[in-house]
C-alpha positions in Angstrom: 56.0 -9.3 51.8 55.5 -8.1 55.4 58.5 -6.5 56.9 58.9 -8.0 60.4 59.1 -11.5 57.9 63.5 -10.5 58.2 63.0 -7.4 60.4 63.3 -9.8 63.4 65.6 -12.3 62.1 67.6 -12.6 65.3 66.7 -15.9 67.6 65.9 -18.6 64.9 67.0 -21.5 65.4 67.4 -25.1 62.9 69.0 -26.2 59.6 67.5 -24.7 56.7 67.7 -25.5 52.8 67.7 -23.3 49.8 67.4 -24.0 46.2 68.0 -21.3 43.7 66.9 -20.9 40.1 68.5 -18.5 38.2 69.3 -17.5 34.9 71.9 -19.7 33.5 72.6 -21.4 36.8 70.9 -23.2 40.1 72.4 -23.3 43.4 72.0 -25.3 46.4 72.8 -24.3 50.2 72.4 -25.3 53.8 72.4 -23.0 56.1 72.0 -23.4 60.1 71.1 -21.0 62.7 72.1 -21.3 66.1 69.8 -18.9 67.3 72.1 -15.6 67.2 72.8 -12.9 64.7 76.5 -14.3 64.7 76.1 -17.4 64.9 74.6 -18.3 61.0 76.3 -21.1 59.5 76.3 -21.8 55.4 77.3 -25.6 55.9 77.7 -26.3 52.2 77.0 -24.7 48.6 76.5 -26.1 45.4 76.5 -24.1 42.2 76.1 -25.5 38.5 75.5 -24.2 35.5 71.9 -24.7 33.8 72.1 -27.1 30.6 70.8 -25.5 27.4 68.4 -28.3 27.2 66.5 -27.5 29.5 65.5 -23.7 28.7 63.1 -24.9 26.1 62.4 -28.9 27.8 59.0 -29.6 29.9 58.0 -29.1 33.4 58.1 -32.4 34.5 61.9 -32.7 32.7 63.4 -29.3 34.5 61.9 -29.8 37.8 63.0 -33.5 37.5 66.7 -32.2 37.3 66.5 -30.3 40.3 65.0 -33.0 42.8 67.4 -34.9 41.3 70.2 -32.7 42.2 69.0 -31.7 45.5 68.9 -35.4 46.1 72.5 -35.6 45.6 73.1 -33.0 47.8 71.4 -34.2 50.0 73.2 -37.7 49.9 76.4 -36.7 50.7 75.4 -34.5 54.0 76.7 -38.0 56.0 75.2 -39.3 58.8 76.2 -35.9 61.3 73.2 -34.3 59.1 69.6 -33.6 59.8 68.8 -36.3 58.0 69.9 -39.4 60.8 67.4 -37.2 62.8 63.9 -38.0 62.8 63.5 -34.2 61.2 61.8 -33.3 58.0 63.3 -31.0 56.1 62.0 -27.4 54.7 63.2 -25.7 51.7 62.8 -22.0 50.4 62.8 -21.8 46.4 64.6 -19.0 45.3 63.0 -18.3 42.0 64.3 -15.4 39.4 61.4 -14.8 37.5 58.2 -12.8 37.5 55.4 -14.7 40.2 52.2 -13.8 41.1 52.9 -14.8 44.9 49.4 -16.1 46.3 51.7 -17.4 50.0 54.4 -17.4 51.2 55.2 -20.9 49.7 52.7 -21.0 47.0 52.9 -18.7 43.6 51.9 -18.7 40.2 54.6 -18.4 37.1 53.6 -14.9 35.0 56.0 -15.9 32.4 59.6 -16.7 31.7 62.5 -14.8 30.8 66.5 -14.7 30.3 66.2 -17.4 27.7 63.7 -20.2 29.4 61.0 -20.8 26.9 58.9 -24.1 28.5 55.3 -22.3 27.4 53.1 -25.4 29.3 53.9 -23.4 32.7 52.5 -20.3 32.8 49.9 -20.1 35.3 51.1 -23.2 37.1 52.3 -23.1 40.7 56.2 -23.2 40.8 56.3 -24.5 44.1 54.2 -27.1 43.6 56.1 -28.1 40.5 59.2 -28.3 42.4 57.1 -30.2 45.4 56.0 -32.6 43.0 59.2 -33.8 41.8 60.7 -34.0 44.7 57.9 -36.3 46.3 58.7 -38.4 43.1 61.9 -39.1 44.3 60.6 -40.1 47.8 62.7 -37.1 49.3 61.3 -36.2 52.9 61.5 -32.0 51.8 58.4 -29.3 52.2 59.0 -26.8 50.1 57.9 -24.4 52.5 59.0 -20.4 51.3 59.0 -19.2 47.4 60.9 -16.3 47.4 61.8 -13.9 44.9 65.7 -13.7 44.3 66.3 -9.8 45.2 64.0 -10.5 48.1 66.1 -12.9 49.4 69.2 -10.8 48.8 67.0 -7.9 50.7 66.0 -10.3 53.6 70.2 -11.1 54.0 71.6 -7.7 53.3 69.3 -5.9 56.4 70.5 -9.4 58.3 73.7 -8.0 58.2 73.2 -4.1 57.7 69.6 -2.7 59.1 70.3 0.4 57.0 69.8 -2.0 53.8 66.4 -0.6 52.0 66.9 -2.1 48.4 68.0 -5.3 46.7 69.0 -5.1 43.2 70.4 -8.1 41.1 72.8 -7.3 38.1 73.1 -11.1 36.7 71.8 -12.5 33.2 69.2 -10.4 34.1 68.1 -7.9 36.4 65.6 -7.2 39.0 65.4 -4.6 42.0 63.3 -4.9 45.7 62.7 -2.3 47.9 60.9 -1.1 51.1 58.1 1.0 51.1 55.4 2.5 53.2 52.0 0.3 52.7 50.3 4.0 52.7 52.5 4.7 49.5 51.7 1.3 48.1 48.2 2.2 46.2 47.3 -1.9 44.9 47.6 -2.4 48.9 44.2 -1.4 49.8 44.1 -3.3 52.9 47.6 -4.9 53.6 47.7 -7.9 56.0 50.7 -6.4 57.7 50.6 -4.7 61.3 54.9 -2.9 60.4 53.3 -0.1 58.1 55.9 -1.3 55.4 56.2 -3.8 52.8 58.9 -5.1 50.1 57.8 -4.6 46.3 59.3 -6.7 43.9 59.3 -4.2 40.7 60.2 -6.6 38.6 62.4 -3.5 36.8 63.5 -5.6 33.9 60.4 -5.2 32.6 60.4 -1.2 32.7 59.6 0.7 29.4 59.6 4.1 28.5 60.2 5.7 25.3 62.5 8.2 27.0 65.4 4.9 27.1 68.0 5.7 24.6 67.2 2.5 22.7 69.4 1.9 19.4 68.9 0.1 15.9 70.9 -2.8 17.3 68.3 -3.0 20.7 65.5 -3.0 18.4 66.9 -5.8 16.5 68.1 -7.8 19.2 64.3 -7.5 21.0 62.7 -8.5 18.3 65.1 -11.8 17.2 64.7 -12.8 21.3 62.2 -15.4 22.8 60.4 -12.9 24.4 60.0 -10.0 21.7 58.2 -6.7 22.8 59.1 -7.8 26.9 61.9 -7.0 29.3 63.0 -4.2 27.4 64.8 -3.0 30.2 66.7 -5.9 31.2 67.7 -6.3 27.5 70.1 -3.5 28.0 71.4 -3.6 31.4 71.5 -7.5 31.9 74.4 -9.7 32.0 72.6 -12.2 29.2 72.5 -9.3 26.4 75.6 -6.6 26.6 77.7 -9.3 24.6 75.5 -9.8 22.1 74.8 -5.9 21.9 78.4 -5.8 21.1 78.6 -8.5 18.6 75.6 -6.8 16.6 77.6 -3.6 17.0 80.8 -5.0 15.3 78.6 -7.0 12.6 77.3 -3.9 11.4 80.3 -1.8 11.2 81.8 -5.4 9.0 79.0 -5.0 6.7 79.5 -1.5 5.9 83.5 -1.3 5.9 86.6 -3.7 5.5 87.8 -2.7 8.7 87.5 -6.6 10.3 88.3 -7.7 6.7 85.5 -10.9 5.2 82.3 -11.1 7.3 82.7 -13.9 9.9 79.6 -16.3 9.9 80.1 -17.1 13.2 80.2 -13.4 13.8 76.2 -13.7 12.4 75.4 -16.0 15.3 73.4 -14.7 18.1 74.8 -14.4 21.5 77.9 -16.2 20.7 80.0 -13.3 21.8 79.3 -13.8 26.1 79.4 -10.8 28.2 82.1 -12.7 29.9 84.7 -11.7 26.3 83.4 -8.5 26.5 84.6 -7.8 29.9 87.9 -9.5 29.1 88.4 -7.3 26.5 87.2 -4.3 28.2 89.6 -5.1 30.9 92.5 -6.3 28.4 95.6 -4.1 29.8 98.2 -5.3 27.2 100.0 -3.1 24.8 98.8 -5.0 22.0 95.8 -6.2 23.6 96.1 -9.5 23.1 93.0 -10.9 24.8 90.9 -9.0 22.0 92.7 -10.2 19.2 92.0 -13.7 20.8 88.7 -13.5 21.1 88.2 -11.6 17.7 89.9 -15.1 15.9 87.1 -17.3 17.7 84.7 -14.7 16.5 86.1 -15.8 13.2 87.6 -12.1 12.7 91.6 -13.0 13.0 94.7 -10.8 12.2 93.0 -7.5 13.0 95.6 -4.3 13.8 96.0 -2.8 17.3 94.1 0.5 16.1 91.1 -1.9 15.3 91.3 -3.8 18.6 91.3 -0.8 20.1 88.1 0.4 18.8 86.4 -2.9 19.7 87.6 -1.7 23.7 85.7 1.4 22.2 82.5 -0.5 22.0 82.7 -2.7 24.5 83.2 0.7 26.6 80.0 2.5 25.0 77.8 -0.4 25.6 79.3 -1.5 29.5 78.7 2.5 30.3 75.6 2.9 28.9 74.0 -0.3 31.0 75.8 0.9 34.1 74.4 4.1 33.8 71.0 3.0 33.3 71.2 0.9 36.1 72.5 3.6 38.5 69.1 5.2 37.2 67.0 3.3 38.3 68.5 3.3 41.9 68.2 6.7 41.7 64.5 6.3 41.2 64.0 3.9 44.2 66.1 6.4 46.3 63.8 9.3 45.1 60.5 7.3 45.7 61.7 6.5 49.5 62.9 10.4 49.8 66.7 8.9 50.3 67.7 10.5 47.3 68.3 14.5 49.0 65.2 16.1 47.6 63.3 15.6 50.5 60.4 13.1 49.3 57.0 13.5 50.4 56.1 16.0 53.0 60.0 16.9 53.9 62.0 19.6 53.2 65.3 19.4 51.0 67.9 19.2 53.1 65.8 17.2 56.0 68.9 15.4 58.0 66.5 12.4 57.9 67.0 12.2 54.4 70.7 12.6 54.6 71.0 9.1 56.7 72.9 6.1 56.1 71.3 4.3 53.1 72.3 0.9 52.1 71.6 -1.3 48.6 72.4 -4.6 48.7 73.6 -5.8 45.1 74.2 -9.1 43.9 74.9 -10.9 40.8 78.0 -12.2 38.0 77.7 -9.0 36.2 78.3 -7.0 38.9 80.7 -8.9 41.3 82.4 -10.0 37.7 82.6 -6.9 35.7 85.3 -4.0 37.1 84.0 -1.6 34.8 80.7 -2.2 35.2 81.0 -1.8 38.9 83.4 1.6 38.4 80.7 2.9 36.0 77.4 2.4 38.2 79.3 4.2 40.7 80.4 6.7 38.6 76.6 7.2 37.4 75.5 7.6 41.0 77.8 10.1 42.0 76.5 12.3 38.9 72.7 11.7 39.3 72.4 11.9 43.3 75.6 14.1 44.3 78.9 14.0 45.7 76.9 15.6 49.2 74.0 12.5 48.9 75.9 9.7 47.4 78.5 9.5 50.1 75.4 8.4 52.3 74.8 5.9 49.8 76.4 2.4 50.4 76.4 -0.3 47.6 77.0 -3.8 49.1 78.1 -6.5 47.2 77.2 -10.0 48.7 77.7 -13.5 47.1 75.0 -16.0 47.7 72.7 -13.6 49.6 69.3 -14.1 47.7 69.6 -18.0 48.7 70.9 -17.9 52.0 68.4 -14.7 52.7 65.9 -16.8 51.2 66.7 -20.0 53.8 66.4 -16.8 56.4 62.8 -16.3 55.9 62.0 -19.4 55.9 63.4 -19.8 59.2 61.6 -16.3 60.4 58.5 -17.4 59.1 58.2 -19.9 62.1 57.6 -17.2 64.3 55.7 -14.9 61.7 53.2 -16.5 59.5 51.7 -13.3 58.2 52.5 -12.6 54.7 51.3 -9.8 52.3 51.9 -9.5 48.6 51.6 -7.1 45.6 
């Protein structure tokens, strides 16, 4: 994506739309601009959670449920709204899973991941699937921006902060944007982009390299998952999978010792232990830690003593520090590739001031905004890997809602600036 497409994000002006896909949720927004930096507006927000049904459903049925919600949102806006104007109305897709972009409102689906299994729509246009339901409905909407989720979280964060060079989503999964130099970029050959810079979508979750510290209970849980031998990354850093890491964690240790007493069967069940329980119990200050023994009895494991509860904190500990600290690696690596990260970076000289300037990565995401530990950890990690003199130029920024309403942003910017590259 070109850069000037939220460089100059500054004088738009109109009522924009947003609809976000995620991993196990979809929001809708409304955002208006009034032609100022300070003068953005979110006029209303919707956020629901994603029925099971549909991960594994059809097309037609999933984009179906959308227009249909959109609809309702729309209903509701009252006559004030855009809609007792004679005004059709545009909506960015925000869209959390690996495109092969082809416009800035038009992009292929590579494949699905964090649980979605509907195999009929790889290779299909996602915006067009989305346009198509909604012109089902009779709704007056142009879905006129696709736009990856850290993009959009990328496109809000330098709204608000221009030192903001990277996105990076810690939710059921886990994806990361940055800036770069279209001279750096070697699969741009001949970028349609007049800013020499350009945001690449890594797509990180998908990152492999036999150097991870990947365990028994990683290996296991890849290859039991919808999408074996893929997103081996995002399998140990994302929201979706640390629970069940856990649960395979204490399964084994009930197989080979009496410690939780008879093997649960519901303890056997895949992902019913929710990274949500995990950071409860993480986070469980009680002398007896009572929120662990309470989760342990829906886990089918009841009546377990404190010095077993409090190796259960043990795990969820091990497994919470290890994703953070992953995470905080691969930051590291987008901070090293940009030369942000102290050593200089191509053709400067450690200890360049350049290189020592305010750097800013705008994070979103439940796991992250959710998870204290989590959050304490990545930091931790970053102050290890960079430095206590680099990382104190380094500024994580939480946001809530930013992929959707940065998504709604370019939209509105691409009014003005029609050019779009992608990688």
């Amino acid at each position: 994506m070109d850069e000037p497409f939220f460089f100059n994000l500054r004088s738009e002006r109109g009522t924009y739309y947003a609809l976000h896909l995620g991993g196990s949720y979809f929001r809708i927004i409304r955002v208006h601009l009034g032609g100022q930096i300070s003068s953005l507006e979110v006029q209303d927000i919707e956020r629901h959670s994603i029925p099971t049904s549909l991960l594994n459903s059809t097309s037609e049925v999933l984009f179906d449920f959308l227009a249909s919600s959109l609809q309702k949102f729309i209903e509701k806006e009252g006559k004030e709204s855009v809609s007792s104007q004679d005004v059709k109305r545009e909506l960015a897709f925000t869209f959390s899973f690996p495109v092969k972009q082809t416009s800035l409102s038009s992009g292929v689906l590579i494949k699905w991941t964090k649980g979605f299994a509907i195999s009929e729509m790889a290779g299909e246009d996602i915006a067009e699937c989305l346009q198509g339901a909604l012109d089902r409905r009779g709704l007056d909407i142009h879905v006129a921006a696709l736009v990856n989720d850290t993009v959009g979280a990328l496109s809000y964060g330098h709204y608000h902060d221009p030192d903001t060079i990277a996105a990076v989503v810690f939710g059921t999964g886990s994806n990361a944007c940055y800036l770069e130099r279209t001279d750096a970029i070697i699969k741009c050959q001949n970028p349609r982009t007049t800013s020499g810079s350009m945001v690449v979508n890594m797509e990180w979750g998908n990152f492999w390299s036999s150097r991870l510290p990947r365990t028994l209970y990683d290996i296991e849980l890849d290859a039991e998952s919808l999408n074996s031998n893929d997103m081996g990354f995002e399998k140990m850093i994302g929201g979706m999978y640390l629970g069940d890491i856990v649960r395979r964690v204490i399964l084994r240790m009930s197989q080979e010792s009496d410690i939780f007493g008879p093997i649960s069967s519901i303890l056997s069940t895949p992902f019913v232990l929710r990274t949500n329980s995990v950071s409860a119990m993480h986070e469980d200050d009680t002398s007896e830690l009572h929120e662990v023994a309470t989760i342990l009895k829906h886990l089918g494991v009841p009546k377990v003593p404190l010095k077993v509860r409090k190796l259960v904190v043990k795990i969820c500990d091990v497994v919470t520090r290890r994703a953070a600290r992953l995470a905080a690696a691969g930051i590291s690596g987008i901070l090293k590739k940009v030369g942000r990260d102290g050593s200089g970076g191509e053709g400067r000289r450690r200890g360049d001031k350049q290189m020592m300037r305010r750097t800013v990565v705008a994070v979103e995401g439940g796991l992250y905004s959710n998870y204290k530990m989590f959050r304490e950890y990545l930091d931790e990690a970053l102050i290890d890997i960079l430095g206590d003199d680099v990382a104190r130029h380094v500024v994580i920024k939480a946001m809530e809602d930013g992929s959707s309403i940065g998504s709604a942003l370019l939209l509105a910017s691409s009014h003005s600036v029609r050019t779009i590259s992608n990688i």
